[in-house]
PQR file with spaces between the fields and no chain letter, atoms N, CA, C, O and H, PARSE charges and radii, in Angstrom:
ATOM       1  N    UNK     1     -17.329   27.720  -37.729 -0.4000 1.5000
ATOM       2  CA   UNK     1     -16.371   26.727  -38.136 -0.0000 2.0000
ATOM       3  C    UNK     1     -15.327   26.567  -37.034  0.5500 1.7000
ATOM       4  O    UNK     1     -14.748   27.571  -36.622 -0.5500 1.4000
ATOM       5  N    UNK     2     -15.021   25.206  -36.471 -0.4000 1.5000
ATOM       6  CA   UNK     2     -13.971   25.497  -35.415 -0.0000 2.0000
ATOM       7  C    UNK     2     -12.903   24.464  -36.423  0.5500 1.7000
ATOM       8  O    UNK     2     -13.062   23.444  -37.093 -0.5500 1.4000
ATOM       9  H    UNK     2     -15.491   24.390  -36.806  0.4000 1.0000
ATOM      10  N    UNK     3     -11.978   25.203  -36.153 -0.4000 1.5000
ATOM      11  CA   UNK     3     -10.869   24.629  -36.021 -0.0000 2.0000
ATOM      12  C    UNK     3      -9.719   24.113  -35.931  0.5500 1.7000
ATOM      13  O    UNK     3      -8.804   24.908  -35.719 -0.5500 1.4000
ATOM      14  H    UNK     3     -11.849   26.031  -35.608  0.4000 1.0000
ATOM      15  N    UNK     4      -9.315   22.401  -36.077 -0.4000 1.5000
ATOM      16  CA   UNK     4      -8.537   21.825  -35.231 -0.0000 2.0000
ATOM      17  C    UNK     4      -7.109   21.868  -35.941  0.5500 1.7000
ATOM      18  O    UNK     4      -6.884   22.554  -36.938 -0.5500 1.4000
ATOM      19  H    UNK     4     -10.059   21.755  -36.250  0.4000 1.0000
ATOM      20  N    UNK     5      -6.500   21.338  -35.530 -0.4000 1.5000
ATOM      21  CA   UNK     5      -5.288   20.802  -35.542 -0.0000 2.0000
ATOM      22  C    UNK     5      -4.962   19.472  -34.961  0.5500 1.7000
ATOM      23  O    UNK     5      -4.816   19.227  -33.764 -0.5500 1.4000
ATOM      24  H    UNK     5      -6.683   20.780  -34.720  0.4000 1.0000
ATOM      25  N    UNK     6      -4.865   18.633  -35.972 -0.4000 1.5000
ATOM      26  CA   UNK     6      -4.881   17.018  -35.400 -0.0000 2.0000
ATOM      27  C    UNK     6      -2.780   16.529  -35.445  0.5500 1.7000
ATOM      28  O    UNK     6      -2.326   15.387  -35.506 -0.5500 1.4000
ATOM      29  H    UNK     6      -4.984   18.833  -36.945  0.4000 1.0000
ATOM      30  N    UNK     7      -2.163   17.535  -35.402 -0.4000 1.5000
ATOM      31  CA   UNK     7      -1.371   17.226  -34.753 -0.0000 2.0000
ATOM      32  C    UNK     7      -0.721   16.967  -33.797  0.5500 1.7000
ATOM      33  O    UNK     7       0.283   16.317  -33.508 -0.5500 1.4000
ATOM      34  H    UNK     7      -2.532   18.463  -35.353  0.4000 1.0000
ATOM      35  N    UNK     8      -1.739   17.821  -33.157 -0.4000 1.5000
ATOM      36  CA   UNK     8      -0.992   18.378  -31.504 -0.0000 2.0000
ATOM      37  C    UNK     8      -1.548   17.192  -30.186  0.5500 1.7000
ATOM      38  O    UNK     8      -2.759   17.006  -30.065 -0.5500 1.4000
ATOM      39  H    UNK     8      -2.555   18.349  -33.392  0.4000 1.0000
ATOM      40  N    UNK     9      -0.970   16.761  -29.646 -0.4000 1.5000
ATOM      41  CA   UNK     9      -1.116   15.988  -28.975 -0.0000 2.0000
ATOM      42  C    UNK     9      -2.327   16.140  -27.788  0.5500 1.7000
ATOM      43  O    UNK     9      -1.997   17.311  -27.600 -0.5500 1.4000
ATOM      44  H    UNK     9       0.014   16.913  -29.743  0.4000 1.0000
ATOM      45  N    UNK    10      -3.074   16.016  -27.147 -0.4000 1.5000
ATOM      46  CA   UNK    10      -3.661   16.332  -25.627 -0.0000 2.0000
ATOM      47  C    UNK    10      -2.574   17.402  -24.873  0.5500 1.7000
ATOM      48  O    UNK    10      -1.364   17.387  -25.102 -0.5500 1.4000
ATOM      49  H    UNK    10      -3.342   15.065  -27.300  0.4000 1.0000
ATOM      50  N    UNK    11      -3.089   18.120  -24.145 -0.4000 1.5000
ATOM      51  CA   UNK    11      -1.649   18.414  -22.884 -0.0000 2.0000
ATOM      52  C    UNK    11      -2.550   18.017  -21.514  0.5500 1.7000
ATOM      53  O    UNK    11      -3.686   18.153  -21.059 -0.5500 1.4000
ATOM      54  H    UNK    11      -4.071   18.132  -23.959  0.4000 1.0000
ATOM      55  N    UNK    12      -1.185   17.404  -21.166 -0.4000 1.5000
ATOM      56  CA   UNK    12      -1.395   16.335  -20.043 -0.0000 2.0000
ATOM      57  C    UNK    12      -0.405   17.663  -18.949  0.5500 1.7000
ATOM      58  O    UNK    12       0.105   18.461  -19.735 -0.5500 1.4000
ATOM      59  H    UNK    12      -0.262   17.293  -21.536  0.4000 1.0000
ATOM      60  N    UNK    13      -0.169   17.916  -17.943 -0.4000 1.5000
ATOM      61  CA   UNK    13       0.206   18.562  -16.753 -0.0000 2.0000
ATOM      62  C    UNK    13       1.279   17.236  -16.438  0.5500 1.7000
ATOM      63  O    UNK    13       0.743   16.128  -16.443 -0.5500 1.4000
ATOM      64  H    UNK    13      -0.583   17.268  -17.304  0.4000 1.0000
ATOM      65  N    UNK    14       2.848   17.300  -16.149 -0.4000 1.5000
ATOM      66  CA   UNK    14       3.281   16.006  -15.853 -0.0000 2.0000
ATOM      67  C    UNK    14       3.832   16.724  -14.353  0.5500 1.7000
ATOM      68  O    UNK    14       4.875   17.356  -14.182 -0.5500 1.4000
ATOM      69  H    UNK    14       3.284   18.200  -16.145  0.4000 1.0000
ATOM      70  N    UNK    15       2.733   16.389  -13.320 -0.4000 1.5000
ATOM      71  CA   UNK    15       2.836   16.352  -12.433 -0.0000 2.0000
ATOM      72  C    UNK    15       2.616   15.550  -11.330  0.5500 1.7000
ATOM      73  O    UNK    15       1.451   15.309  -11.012 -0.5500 1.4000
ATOM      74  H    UNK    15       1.886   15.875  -13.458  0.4000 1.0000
ATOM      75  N    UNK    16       3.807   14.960  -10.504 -0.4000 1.5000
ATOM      76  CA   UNK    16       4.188   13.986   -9.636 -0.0000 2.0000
ATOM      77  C    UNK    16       3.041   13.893   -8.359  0.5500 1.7000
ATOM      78  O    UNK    16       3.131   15.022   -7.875 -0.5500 1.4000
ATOM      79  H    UNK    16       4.753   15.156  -10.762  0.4000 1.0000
ATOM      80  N    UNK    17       2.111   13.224   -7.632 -0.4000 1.5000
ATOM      81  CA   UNK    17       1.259   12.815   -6.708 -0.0000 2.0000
ATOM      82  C    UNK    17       2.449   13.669   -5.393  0.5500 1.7000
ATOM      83  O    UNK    17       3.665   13.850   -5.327 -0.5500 1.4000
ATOM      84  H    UNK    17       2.038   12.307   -8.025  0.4000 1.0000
ATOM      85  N    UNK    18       1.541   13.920   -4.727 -0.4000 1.5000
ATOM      86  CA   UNK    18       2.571   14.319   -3.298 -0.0000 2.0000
ATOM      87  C    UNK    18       2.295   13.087   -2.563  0.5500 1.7000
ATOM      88  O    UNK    18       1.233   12.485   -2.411 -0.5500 1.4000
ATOM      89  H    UNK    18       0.553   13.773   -4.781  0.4000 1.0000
ATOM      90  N    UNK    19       3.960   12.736   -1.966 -0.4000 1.5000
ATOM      91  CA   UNK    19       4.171   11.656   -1.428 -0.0000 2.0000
ATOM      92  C    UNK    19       4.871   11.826    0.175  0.5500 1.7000
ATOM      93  O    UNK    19       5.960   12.302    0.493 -0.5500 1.4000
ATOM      94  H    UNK    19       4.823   13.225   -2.090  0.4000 1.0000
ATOM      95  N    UNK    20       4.016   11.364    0.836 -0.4000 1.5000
ATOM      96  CA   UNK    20       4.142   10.911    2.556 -0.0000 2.0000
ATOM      97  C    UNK    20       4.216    9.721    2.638  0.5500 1.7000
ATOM      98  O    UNK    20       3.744    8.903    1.849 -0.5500 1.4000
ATOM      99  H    UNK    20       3.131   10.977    0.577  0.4000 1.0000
ATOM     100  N    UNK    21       5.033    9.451    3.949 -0.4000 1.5000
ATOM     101  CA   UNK    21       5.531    8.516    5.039 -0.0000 2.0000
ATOM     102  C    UNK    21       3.836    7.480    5.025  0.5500 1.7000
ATOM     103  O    UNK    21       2.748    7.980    4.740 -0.5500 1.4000
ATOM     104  H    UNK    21       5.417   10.116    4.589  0.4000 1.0000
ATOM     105  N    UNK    22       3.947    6.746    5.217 -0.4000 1.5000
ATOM     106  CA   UNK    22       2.631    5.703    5.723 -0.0000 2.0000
ATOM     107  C    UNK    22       2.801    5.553    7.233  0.5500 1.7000
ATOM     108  O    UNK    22       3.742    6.119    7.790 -0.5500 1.4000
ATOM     109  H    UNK    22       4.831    6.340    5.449  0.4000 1.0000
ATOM     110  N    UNK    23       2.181    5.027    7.717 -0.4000 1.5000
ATOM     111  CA   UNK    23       2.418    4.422    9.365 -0.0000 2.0000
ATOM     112  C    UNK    23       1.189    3.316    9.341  0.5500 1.7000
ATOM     113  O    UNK    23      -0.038    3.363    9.242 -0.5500 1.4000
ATOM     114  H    UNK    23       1.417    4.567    7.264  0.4000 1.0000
ATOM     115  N    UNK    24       2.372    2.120    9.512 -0.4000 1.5000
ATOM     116  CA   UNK    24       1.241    0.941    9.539 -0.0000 2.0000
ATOM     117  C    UNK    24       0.740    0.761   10.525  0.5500 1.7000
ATOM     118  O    UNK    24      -0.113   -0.126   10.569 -0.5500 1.4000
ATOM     119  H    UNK    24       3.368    2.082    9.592  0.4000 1.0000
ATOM     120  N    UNK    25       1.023    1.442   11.598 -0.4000 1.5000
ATOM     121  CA   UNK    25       0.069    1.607   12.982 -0.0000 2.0000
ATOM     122  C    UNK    25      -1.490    1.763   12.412  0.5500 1.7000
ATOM     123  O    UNK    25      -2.494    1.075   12.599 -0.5500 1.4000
ATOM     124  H    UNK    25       1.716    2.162   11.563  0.4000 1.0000
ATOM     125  N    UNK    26      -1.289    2.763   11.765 -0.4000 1.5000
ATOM     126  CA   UNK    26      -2.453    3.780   11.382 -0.0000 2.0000
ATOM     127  C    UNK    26      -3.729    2.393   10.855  0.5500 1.7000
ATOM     128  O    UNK    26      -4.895    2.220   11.210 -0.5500 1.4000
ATOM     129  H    UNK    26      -0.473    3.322   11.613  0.4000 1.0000
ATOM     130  N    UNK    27      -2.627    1.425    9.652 -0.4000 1.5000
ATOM     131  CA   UNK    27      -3.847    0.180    8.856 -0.0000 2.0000
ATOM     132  C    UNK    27      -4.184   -0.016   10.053  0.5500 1.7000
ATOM     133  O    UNK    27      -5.226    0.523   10.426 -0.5500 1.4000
ATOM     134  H    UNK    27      -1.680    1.565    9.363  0.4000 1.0000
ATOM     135  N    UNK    28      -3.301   -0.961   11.151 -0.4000 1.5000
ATOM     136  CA   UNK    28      -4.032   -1.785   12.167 -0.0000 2.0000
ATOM     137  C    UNK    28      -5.320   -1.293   12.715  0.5500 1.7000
ATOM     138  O    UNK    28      -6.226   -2.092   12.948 -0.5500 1.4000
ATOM     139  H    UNK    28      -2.454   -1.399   10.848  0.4000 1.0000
ATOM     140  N    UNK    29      -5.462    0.087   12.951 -0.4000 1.5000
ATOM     141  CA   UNK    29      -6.142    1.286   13.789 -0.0000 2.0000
ATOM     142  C    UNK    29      -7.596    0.919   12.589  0.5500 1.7000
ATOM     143  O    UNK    29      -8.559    0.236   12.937 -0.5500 1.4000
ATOM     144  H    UNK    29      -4.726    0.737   12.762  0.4000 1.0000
ATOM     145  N    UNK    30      -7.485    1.387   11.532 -0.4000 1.5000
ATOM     146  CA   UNK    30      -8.787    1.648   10.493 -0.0000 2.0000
ATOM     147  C    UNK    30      -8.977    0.478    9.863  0.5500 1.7000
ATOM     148  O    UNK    30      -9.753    0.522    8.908 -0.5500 1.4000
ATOM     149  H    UNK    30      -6.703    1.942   11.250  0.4000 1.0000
ATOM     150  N    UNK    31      -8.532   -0.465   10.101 -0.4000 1.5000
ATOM     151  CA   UNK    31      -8.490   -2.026    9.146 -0.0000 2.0000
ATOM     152  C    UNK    31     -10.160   -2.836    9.440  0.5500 1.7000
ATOM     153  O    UNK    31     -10.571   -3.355   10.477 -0.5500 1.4000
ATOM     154  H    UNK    31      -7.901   -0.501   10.876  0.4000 1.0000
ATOM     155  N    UNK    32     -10.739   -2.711    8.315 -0.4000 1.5000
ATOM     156  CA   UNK    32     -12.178   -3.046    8.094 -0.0000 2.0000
ATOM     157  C    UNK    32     -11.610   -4.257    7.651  0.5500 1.7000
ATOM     158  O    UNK    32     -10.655   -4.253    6.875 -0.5500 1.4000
ATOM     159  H    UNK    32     -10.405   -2.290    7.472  0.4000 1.0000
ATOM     160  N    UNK    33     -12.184   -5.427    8.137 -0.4000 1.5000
ATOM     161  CA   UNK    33     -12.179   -7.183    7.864 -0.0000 2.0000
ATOM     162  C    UNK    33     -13.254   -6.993    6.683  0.5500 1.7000
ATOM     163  O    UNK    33     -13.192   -7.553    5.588 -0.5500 1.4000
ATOM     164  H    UNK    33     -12.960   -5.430    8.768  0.4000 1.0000
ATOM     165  N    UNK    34     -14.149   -6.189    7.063 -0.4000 1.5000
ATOM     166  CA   UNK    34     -15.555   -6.516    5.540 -0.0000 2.0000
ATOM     167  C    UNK    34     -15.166   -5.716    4.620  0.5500 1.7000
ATOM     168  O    UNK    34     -15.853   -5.694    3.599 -0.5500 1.4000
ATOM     169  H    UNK    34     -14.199   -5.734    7.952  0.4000 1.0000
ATOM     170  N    UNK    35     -14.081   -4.915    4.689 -0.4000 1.5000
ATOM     171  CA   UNK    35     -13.623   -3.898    3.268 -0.0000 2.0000
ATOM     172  C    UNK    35     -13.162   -4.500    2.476  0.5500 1.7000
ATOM     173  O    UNK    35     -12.054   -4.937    2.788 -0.5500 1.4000
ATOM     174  H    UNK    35     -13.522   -4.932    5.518  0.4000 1.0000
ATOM     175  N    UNK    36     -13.693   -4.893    1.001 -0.4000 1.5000
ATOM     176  CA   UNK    36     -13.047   -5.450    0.126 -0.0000 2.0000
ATOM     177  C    UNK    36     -11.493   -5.156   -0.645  0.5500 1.7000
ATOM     178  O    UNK    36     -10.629   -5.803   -1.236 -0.5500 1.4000
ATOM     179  H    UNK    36     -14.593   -4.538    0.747  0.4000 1.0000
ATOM     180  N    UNK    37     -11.841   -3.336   -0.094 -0.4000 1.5000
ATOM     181  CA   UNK    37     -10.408   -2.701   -0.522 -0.0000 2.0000
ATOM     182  C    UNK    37      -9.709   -3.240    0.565  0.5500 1.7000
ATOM     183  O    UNK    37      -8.854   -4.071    0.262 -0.5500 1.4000
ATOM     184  H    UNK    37     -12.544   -2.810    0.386  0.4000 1.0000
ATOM     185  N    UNK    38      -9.863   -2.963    1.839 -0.4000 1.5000
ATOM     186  CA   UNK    38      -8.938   -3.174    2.508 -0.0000 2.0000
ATOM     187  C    UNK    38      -8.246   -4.757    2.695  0.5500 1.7000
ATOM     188  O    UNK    38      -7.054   -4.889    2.971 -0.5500 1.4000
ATOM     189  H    UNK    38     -10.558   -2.287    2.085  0.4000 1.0000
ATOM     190  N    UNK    39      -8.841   -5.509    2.571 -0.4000 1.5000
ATOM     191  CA   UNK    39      -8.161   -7.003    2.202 -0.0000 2.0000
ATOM     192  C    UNK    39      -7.581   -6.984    0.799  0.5500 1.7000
ATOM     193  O    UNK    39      -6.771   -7.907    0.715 -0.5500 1.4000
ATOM     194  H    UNK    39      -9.809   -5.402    2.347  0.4000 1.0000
ATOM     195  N    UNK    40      -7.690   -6.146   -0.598 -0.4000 1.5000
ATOM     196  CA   UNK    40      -7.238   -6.224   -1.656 -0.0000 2.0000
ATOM     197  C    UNK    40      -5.732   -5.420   -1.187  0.5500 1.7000
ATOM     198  O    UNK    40      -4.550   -5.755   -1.271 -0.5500 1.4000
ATOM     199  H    UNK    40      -8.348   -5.396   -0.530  0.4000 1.0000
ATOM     200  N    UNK    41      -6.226   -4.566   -0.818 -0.4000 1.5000
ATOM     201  CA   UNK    41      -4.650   -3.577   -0.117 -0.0000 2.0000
ATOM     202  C    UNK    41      -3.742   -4.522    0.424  0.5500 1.7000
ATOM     203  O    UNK    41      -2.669   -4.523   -0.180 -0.5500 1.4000
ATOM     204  H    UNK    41      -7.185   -4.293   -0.749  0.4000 1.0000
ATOM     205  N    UNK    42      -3.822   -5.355    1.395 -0.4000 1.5000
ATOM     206  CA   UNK    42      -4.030   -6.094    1.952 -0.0000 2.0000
ATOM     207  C    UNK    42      -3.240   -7.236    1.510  0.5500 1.7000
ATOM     208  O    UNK    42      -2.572   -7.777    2.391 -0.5500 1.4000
ATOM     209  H    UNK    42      -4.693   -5.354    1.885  0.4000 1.0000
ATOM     210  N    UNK    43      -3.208   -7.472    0.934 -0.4000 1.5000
ATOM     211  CA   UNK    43      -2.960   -8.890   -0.233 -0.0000 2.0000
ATOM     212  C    UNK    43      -1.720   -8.460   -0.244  0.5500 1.7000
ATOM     213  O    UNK    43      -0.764   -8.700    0.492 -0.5500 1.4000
ATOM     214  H    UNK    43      -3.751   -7.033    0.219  0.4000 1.0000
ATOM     215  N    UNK    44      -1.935   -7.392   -1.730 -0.4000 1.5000
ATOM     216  CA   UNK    44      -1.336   -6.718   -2.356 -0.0000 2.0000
ATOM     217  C    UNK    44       0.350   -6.514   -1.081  0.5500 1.7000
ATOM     218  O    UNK    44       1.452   -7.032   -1.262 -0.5500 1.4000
ATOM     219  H    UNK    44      -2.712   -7.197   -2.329  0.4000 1.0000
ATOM     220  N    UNK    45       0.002   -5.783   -0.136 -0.4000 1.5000
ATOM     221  CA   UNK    45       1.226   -5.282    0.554 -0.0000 2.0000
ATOM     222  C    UNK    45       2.134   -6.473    0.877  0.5500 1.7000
ATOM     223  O    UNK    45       3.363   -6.520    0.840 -0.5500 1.4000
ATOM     224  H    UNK    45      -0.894   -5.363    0.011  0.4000 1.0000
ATOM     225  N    UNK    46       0.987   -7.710    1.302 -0.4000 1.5000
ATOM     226  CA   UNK    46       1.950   -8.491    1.672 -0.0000 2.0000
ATOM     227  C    UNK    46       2.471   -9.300    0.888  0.5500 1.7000
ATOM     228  O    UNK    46       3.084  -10.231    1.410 -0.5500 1.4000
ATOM     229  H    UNK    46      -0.012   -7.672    1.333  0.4000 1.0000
ATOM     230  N    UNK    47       2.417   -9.236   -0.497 -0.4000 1.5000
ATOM     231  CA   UNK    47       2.966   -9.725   -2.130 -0.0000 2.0000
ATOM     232  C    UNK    47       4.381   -9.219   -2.056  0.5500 1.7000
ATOM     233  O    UNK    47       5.393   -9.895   -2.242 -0.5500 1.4000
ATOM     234  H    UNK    47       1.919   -8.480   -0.922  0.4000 1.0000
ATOM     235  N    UNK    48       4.318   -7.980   -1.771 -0.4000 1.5000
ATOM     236  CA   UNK    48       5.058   -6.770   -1.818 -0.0000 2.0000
ATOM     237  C    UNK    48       6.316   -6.856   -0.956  0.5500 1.7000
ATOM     238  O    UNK    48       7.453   -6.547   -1.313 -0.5500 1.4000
ATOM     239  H    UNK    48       3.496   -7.431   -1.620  0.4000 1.0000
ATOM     240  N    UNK    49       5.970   -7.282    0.127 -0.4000 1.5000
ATOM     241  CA   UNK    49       6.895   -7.900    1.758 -0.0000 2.0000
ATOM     242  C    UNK    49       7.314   -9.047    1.229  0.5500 1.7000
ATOM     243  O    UNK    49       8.520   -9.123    1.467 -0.5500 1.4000
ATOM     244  H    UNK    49       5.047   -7.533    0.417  0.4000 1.0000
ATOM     245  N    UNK    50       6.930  -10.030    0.604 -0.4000 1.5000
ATOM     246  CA   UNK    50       7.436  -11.002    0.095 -0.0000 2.0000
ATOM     247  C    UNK    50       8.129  -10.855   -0.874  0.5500 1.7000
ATOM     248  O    UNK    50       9.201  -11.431   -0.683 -0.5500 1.4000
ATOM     249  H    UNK    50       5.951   -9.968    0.410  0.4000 1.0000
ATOM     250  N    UNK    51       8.079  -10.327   -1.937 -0.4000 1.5000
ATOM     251  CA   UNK    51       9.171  -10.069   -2.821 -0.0000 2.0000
ATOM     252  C    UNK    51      10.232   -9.482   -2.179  0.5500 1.7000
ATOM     253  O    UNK    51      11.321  -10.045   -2.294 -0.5500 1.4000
ATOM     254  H    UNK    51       7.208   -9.860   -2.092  0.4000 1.0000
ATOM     255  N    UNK    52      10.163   -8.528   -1.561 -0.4000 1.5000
ATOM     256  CA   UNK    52      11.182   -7.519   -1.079 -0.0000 2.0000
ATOM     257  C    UNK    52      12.174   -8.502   -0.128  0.5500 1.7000
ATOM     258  O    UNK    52      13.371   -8.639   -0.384 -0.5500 1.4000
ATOM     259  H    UNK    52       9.279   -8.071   -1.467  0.4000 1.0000
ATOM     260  N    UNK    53      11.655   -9.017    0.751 -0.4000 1.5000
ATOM     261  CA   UNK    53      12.121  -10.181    1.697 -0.0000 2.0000
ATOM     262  C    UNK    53      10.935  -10.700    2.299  0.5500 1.7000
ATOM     263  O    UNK    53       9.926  -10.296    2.876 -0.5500 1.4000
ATOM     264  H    UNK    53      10.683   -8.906    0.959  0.4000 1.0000
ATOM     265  N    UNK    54      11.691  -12.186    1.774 -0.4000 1.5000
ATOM     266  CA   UNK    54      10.612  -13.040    2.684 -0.0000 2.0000
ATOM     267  C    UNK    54      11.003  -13.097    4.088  0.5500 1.7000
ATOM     268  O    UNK    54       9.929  -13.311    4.649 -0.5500 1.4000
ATOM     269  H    UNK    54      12.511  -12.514    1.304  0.4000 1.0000
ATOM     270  N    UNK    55      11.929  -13.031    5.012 -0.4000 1.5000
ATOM     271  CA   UNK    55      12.295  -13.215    5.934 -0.0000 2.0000
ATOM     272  C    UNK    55      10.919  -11.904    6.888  0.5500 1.7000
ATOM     273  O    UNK    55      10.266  -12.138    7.905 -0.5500 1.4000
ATOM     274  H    UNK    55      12.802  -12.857    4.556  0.4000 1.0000
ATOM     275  N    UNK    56      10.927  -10.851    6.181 -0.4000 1.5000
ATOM     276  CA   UNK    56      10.535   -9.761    6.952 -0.0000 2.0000
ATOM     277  C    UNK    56       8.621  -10.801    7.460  0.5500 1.7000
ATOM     278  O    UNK    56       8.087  -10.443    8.510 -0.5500 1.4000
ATOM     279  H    UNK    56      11.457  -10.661    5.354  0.4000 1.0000
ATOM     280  N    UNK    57       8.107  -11.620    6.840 -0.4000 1.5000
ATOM     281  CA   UNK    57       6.933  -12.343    7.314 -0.0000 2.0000
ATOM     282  C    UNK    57       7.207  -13.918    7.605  0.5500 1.7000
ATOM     283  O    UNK    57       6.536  -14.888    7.252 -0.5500 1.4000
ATOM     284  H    UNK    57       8.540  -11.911    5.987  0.4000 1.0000
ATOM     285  N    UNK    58       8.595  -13.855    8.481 -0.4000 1.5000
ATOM     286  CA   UNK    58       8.474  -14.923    9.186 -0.0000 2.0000
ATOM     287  C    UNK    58       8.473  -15.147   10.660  0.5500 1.7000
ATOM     288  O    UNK    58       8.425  -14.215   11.463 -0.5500 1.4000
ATOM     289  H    UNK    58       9.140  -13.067    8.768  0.4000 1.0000
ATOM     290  N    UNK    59       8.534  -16.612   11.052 -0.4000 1.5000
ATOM     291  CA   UNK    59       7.630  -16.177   12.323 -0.0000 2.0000
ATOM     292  C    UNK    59       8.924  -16.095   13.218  0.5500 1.7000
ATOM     293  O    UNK    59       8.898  -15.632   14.358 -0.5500 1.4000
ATOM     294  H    UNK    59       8.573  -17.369   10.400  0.4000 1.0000
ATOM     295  N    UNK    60       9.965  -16.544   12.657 -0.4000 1.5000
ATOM     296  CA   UNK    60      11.375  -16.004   13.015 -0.0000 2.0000
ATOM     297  C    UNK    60      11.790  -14.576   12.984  0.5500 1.7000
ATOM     298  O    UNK    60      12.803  -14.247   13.600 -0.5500 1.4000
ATOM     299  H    UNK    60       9.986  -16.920   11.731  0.4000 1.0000
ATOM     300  N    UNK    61      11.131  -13.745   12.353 -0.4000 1.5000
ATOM     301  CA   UNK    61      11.508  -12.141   12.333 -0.0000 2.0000
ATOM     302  C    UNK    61      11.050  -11.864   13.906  0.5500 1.7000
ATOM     303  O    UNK    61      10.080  -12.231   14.568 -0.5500 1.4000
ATOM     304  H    UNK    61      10.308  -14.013   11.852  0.4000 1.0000
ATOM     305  N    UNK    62      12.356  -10.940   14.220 -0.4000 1.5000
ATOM     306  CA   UNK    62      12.643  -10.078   15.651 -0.0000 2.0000
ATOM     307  C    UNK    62      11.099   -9.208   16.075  0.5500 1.7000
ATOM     308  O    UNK    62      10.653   -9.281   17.220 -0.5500 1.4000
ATOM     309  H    UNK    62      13.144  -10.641   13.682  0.4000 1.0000
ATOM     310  N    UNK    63      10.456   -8.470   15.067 -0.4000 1.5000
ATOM     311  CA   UNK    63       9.385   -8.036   15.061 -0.0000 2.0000
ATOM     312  C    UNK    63       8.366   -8.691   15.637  0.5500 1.7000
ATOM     313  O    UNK    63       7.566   -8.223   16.448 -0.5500 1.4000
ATOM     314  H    UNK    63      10.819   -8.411   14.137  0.4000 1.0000
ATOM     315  N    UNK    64       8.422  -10.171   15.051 -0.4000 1.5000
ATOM     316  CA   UNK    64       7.089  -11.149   15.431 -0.0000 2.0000
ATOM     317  C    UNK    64       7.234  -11.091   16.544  0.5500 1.7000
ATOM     318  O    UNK    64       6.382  -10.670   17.326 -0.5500 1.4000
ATOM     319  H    UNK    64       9.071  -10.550   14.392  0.4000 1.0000
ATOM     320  N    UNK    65       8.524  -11.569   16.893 -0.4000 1.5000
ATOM     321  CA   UNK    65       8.253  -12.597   18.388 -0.0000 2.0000
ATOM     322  C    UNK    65       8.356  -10.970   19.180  0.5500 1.7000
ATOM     323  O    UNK    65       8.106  -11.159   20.370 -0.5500 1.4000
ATOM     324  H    UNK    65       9.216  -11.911   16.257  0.4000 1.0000
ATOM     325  N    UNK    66       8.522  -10.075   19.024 -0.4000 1.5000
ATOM     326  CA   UNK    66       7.639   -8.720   19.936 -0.0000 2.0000
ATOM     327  C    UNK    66       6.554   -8.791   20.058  0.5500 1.7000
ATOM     328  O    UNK    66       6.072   -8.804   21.191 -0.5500 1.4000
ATOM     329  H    UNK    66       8.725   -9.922   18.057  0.4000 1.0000
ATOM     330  N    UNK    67       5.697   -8.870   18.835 -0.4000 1.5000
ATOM     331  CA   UNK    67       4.657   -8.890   18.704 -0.0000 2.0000
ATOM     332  C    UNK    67       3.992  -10.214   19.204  0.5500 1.7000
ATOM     333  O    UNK    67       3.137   -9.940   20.047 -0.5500 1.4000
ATOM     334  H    UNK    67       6.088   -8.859   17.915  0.4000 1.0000
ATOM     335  N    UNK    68       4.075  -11.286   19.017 -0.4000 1.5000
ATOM     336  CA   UNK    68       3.431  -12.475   19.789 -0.0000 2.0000
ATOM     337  C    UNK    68       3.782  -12.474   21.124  0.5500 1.7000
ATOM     338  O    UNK    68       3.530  -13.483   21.782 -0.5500 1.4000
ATOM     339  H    UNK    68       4.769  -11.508   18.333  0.4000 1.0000
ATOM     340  N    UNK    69       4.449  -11.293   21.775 -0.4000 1.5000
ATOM     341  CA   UNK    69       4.371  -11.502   23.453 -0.0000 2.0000
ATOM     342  C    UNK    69       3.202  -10.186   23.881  0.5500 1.7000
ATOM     343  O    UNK    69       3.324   -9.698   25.004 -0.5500 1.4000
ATOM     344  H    UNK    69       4.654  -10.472   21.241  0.4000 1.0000
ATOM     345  N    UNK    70       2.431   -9.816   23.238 -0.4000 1.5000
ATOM     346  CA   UNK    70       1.616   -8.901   23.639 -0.0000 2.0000
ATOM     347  C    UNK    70      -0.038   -9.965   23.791  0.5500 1.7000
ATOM     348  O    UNK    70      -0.970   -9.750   24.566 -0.5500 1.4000
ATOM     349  H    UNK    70       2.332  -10.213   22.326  0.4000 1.0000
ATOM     350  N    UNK    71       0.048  -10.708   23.110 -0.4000 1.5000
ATOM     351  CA   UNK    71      -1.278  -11.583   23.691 -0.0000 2.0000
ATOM     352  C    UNK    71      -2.739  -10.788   22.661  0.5500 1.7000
ATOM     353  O    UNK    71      -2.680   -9.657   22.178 -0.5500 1.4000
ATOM     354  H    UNK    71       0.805  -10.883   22.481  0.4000 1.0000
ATOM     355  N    UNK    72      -3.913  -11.718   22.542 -0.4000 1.5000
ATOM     356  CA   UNK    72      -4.959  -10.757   22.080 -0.0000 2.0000
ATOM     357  C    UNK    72      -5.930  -10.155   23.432  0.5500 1.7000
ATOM     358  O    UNK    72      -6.117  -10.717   24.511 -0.5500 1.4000
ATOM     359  H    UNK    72      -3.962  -12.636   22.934  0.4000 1.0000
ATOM     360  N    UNK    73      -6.431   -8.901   22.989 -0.4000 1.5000
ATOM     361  CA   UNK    73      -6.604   -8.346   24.439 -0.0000 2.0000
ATOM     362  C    UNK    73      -8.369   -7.957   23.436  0.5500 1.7000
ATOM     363  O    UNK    73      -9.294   -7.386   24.013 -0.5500 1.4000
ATOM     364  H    UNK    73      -6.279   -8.444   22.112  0.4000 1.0000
């Protein structure tokens, strides 16, 4: 005979993911064009840049025009 007790809830462990720094160097470096994740990621981040500020994806941001003087090589 087992048994239960249908009060007691599951026990769940409430423990937090360990969380690091990103380096978007790193996407540019591993960025698969045919990865479906990686274009969903992808999307997603730059949803994310847009809410936060749109300015940060314009072609007026200080960043760009660094970046558009390097040329495609």
């Amino acid at each position: 005979m087992m048994l239960t007790n249908t009060n007691m809830a599951p026990y769940r462990l409430n423990v937090e993911p360990v969380r690091h720094p990103l380096s978007i160097r790193e996407f540019f470096e591993f960025y698969d064009s045919d990865d479906p994740y990686h274009n969903a990621a992808l999307t997603w981040l730059q949803d994310a840049i847009e809410k936060a500020d749109p300015m940060i994806l314009d072609s007026r941001a200080d960043w760009f025009s660094v970046w558009s003087q390097g040329g495609k090589r």
